[in-house]
VOKEMAR-935778 format. One record per residue (C-alpha): residue number from 1; chain; x, y, z. Coordinates in pm, 1 decimal. Layout:
BEGIN
<lomi n="NUM" chain="A" c1="X" c2="Y" c3="Z"/>
...
This chain:
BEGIN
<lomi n="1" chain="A" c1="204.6" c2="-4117.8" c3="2346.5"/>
<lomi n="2" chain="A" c1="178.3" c2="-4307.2" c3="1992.1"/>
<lomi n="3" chain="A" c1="500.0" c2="-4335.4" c3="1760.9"/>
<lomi n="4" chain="A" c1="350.5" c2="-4328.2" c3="1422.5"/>
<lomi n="5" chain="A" c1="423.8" c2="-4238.7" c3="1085.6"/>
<lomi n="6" chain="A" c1="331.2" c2="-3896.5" c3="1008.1"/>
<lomi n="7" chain="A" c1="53.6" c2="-3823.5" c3="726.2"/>
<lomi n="8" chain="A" c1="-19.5" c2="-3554.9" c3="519.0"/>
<lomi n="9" chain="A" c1="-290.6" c2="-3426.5" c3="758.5"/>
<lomi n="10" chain="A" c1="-38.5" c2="-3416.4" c3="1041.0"/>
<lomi n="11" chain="A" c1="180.1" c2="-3106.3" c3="765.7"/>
<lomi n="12" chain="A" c1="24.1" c2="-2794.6" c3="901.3"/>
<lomi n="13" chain="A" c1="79.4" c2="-2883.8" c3="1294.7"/>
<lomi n="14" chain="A" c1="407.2" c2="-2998.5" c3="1214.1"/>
<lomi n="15" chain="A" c1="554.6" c2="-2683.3" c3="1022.8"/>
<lomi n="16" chain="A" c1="431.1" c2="-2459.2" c3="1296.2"/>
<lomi n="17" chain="A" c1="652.0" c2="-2677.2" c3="1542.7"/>
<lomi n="18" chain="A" c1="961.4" c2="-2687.3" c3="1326.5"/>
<lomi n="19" chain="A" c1="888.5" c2="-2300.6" c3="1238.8"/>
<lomi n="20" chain="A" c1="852.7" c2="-2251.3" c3="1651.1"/>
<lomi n="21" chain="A" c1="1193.6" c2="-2393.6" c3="1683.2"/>
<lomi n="22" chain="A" c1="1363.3" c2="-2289.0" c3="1373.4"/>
<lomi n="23" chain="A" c1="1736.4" c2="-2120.5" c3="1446.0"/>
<lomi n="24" chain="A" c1="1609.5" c2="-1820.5" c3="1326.9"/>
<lomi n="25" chain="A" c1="1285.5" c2="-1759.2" c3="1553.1"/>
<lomi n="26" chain="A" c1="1512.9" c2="-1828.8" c3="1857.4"/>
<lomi n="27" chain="A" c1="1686.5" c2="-1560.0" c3="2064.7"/>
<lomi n="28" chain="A" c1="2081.0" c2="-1654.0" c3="2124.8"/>
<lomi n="29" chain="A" c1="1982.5" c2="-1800.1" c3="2467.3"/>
<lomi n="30" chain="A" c1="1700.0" c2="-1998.2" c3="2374.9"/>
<lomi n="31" chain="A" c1="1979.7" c2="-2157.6" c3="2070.4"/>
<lomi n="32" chain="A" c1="2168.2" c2="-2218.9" c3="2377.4"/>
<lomi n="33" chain="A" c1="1892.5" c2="-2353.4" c3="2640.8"/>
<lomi n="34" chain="A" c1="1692.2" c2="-2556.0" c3="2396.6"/>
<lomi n="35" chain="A" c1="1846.4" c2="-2625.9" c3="2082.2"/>
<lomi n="36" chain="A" c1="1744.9" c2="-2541.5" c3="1669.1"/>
<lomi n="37" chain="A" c1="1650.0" c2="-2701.2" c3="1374.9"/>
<lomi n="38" chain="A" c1="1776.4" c2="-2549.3" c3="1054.9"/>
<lomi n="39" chain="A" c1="1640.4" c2="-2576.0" c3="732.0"/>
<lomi n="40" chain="A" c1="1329.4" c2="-2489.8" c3="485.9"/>
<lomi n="41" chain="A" c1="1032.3" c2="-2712.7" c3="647.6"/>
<lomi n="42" chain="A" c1="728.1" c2="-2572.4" c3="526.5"/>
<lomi n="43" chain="A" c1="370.0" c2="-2743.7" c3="490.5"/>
<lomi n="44" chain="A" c1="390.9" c2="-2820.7" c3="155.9"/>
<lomi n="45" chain="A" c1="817.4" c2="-2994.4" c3="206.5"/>
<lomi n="46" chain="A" c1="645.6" c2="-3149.4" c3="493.0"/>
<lomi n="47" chain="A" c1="346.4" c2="-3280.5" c3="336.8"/>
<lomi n="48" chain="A" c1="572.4" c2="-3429.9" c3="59.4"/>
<lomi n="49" chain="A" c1="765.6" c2="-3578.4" c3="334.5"/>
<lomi n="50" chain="A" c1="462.4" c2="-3731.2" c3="487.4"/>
<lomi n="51" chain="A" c1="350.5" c2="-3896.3" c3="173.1"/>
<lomi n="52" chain="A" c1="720.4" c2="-4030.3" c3="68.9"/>
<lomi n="53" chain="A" c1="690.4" c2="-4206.9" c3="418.3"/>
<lomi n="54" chain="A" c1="1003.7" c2="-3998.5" c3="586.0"/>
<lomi n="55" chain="A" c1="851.1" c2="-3826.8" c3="873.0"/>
<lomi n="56" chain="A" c1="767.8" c2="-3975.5" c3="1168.9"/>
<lomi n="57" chain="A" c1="538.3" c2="-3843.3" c3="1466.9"/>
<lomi n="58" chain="A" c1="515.7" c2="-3842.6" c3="1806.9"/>
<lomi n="59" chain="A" c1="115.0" c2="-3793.3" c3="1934.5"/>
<lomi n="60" chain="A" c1="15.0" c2="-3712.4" c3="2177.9"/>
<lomi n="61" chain="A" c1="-417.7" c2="-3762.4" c3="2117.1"/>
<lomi n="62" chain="A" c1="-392.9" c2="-3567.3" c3="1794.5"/>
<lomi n="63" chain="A" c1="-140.4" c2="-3315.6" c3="1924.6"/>
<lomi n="64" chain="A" c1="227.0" c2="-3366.3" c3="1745.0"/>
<lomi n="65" chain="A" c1="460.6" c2="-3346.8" c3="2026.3"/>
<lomi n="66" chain="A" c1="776.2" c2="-3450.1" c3="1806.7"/>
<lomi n="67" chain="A" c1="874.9" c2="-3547.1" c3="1476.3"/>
<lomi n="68" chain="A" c1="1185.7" c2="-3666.2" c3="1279.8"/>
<lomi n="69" chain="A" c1="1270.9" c2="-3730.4" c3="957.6"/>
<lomi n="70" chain="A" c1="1422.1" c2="-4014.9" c3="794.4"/>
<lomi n="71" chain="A" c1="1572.4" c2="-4042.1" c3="447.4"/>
<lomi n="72" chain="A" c1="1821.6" c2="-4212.9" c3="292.9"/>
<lomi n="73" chain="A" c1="2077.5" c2="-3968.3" c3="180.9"/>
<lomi n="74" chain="A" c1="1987.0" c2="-3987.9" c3="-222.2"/>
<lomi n="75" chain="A" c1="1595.1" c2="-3951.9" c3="-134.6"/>
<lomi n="76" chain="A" c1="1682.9" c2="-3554.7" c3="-155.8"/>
<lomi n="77" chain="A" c1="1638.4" c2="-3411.2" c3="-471.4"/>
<lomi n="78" chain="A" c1="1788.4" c2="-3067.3" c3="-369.2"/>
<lomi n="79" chain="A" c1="1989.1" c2="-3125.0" c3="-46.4"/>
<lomi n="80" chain="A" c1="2043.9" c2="-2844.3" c3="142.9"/>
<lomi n="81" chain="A" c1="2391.5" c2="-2679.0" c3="260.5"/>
<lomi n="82" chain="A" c1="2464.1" c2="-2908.7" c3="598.0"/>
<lomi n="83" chain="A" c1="2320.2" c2="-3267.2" c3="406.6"/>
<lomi n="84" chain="A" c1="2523.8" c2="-3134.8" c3="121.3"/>
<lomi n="85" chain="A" c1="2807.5" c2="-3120.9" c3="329.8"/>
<lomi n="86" chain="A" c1="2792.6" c2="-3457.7" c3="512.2"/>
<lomi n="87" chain="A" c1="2783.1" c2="-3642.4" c3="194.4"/>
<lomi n="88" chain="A" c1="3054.9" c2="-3492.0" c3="20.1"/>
<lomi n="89" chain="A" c1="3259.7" c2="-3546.7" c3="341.9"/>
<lomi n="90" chain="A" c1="3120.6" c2="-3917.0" c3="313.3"/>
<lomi n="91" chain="A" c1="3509.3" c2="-4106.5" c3="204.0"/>
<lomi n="92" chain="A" c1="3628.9" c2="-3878.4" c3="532.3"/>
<lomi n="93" chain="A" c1="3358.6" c2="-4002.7" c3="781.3"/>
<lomi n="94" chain="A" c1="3408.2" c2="-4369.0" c3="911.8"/>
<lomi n="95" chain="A" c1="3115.3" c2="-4550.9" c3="1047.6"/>
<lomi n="96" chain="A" c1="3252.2" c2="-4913.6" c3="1227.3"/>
<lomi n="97" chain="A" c1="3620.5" c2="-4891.4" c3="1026.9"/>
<lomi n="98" chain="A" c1="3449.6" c2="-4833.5" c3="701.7"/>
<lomi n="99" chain="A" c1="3443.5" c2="-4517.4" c3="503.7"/>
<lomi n="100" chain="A" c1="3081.0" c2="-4349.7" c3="540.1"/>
<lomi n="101" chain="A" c1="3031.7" c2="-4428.9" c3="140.3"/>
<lomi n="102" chain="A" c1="3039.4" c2="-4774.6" c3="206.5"/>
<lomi n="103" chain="A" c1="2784.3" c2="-4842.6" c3="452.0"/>
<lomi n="104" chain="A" c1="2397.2" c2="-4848.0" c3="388.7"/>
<lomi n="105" chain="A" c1="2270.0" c2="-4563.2" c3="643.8"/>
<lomi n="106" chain="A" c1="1948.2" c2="-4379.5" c3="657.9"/>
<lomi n="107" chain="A" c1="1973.6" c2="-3910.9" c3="723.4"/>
<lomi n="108" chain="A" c1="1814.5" c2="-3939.5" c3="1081.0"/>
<lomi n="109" chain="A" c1="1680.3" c2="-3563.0" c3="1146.7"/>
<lomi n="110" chain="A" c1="1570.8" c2="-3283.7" c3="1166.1"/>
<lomi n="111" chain="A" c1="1393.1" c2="-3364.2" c3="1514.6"/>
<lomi n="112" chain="A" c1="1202.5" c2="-3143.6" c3="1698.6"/>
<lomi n="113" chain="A" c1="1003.4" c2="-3184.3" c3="2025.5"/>
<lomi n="114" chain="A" c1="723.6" c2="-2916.4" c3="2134.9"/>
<lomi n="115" chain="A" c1="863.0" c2="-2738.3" c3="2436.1"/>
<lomi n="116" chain="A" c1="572.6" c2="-2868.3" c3="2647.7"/>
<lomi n="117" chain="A" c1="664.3" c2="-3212.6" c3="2567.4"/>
<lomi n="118" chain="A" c1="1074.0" c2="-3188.0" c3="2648.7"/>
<lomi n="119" chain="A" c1="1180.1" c2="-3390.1" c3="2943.8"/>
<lomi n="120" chain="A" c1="963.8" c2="-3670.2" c3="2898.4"/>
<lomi n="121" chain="A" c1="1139.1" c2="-3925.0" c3="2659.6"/>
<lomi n="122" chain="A" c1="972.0" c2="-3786.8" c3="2396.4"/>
<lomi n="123" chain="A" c1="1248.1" c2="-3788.2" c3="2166.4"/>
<lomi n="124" chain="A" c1="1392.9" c2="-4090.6" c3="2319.5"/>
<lomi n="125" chain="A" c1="1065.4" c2="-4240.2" c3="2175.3"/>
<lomi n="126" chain="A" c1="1107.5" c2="-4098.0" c3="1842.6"/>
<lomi n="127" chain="A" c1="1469.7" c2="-4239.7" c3="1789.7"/>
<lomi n="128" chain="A" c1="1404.6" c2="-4533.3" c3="1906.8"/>
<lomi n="129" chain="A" c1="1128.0" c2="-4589.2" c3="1639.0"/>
<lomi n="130" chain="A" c1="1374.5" c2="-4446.8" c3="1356.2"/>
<lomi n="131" chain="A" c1="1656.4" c2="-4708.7" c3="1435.5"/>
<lomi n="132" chain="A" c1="1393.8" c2="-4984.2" c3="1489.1"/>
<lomi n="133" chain="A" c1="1245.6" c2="-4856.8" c3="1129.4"/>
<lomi n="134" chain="A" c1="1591.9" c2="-4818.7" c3="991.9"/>
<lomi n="135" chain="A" c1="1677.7" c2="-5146.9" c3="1043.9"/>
<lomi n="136" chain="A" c1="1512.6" c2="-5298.7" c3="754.1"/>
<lomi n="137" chain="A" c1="1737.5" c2="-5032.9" c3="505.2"/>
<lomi n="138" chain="A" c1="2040.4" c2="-4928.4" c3="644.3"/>
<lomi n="139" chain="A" c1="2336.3" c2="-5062.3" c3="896.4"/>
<lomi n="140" chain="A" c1="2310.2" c2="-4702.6" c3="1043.8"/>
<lomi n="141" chain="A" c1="2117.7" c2="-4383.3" c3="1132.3"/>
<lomi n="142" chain="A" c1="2286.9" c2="-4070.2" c3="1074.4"/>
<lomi n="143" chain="A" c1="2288.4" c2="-3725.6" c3="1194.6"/>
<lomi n="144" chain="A" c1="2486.4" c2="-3393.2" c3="1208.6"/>
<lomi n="145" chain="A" c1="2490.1" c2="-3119.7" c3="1462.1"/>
<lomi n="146" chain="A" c1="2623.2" c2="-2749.9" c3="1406.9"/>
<lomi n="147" chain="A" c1="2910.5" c2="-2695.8" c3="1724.1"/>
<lomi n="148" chain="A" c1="2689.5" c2="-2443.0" c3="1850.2"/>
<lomi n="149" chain="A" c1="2391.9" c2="-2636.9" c3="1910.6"/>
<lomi n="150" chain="A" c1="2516.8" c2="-2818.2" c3="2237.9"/>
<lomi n="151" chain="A" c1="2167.8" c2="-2939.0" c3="2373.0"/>
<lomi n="152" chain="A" c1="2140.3" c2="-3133.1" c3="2039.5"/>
<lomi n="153" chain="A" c1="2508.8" c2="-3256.0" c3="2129.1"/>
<lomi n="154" chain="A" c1="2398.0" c2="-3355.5" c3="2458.9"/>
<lomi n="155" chain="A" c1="2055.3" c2="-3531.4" c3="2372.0"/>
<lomi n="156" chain="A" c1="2163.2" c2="-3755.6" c3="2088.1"/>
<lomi n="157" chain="A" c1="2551.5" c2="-3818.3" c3="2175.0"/>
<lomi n="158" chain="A" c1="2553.3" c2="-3813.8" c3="2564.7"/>
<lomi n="159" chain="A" c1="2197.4" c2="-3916.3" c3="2621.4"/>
<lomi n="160" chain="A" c1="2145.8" c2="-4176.6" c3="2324.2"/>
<lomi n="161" chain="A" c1="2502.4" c2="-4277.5" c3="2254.6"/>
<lomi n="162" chain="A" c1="2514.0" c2="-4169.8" c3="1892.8"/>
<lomi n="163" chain="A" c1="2855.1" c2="-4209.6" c3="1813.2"/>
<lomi n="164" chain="A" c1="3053.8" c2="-3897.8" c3="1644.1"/>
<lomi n="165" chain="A" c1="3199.8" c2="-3977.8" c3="1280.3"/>
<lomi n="166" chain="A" c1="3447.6" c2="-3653.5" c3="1264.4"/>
<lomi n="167" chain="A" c1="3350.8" c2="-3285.5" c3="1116.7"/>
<lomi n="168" chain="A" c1="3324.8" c2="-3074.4" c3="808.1"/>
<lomi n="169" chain="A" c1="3279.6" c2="-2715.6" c3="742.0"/>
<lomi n="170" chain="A" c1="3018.3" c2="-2536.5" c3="529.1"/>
<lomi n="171" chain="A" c1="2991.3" c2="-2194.8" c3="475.9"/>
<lomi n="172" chain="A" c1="3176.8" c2="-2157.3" c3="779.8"/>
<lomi n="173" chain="A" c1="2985.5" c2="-2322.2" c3="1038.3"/>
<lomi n="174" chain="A" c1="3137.5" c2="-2676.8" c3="1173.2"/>
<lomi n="175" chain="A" c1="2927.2" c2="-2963.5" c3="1194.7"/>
<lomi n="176" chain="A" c1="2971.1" c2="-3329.7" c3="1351.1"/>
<lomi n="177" chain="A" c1="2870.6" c2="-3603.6" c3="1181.5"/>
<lomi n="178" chain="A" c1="2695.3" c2="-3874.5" c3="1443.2"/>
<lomi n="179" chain="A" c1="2548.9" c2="-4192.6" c3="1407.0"/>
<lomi n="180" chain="A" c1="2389.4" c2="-4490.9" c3="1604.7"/>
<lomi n="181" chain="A" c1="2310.7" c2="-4837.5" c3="1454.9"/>
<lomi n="182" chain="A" c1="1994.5" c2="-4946.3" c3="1303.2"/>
<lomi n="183" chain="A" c1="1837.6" c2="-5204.3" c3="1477.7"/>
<lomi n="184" chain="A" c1="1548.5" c2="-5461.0" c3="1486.7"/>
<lomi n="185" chain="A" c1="1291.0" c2="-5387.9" c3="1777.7"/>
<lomi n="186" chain="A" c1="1421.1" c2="-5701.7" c3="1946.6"/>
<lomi n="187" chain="A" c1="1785.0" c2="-5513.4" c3="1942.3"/>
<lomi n="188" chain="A" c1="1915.8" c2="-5800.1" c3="1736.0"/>
């Protein structure tokens, strides 16, 4: 498996994964077993993405297994609802005693990993290459999760040790902010 940047090429592959995975192609159990992403991701967003340098992929020979964004928070012209969300609730969220505002951080998500790909670090992989890539930008990687989607809950706070920031409502769904810290491949 490679860790790369994605490129425009990889656009069409990658909105059919995020469009496979999307809350709203996913029965109530699947939500539950497996985990959304949220959001308008098509293959022109995600081409835009690529070339801005915000996407990363995982590949496995030419197949996208994974990918995850990364963007720092004013790199969104139009943010939508959720992002919108976490930074007005930024003076509310503390990362390391500091208000949110304060700190340099870097939007960590959506991620996605093909279902033939889950349970094999995949995504471990792909976080692990956005903090490492972070590092050079922010003090911090950031993320939030909607309450209902408790395998997302369970990958990046229980498995990776993101660290949860407190919660804010939009349009009556409650989200958590989380976060881990950027850091240089050597972990320094």
């Amino acid at each position: 498996m490679i860790y790369r940047w994605a490129t425009e090429a990889d656009a069409p592959a990658m909105a059919a994964l995020f469009a496979a995975n999307h809350r709203d192609s996913l029965t109530e159990r699947q939500q539950n077993e497996q985990g959304f992403v949220q959001g308008g991701f098509d293959v022109v967003a995600l081409r835009s993405m690529a070339a801005a340098g915000t996407l990363l992929v995982a590949d496995d020979d030419g197949q996208v297994a994974g990918l995850l964004a990364l963007s720092g928070p004013d790199e969104l012209p139009a943010p939508p609802p959720p992002v919108a969300g976490l930074l007005a609730a930024q003076d509310t969220l503390r990362w390391e005693g500091r208000p949110l505002r304060e700190v340099p951080w870097l939007l960590y998500g959506p991620v996605v990993v093909d279902a033939a790909y889950r349970g094999r670090g995949v995504a471990r992989g792909l976080f692990a290459m956005a903090v490492e890539a972070a590092a050079a930008r922010a003090d911090a990687v950031v993320a939030f999760i909607e309450s209902t989607n408790r395998p997302s809950w369970r990958v990046h706070v229980d498995g990776f040790g993101m660290r949860p920031l407190g919660e804010y409502v939009v349009d009556g769904r409650t989200y958590s902010a989380v976060a881990a810290a950027a850091r240089a491949p050597d972990g320094a």
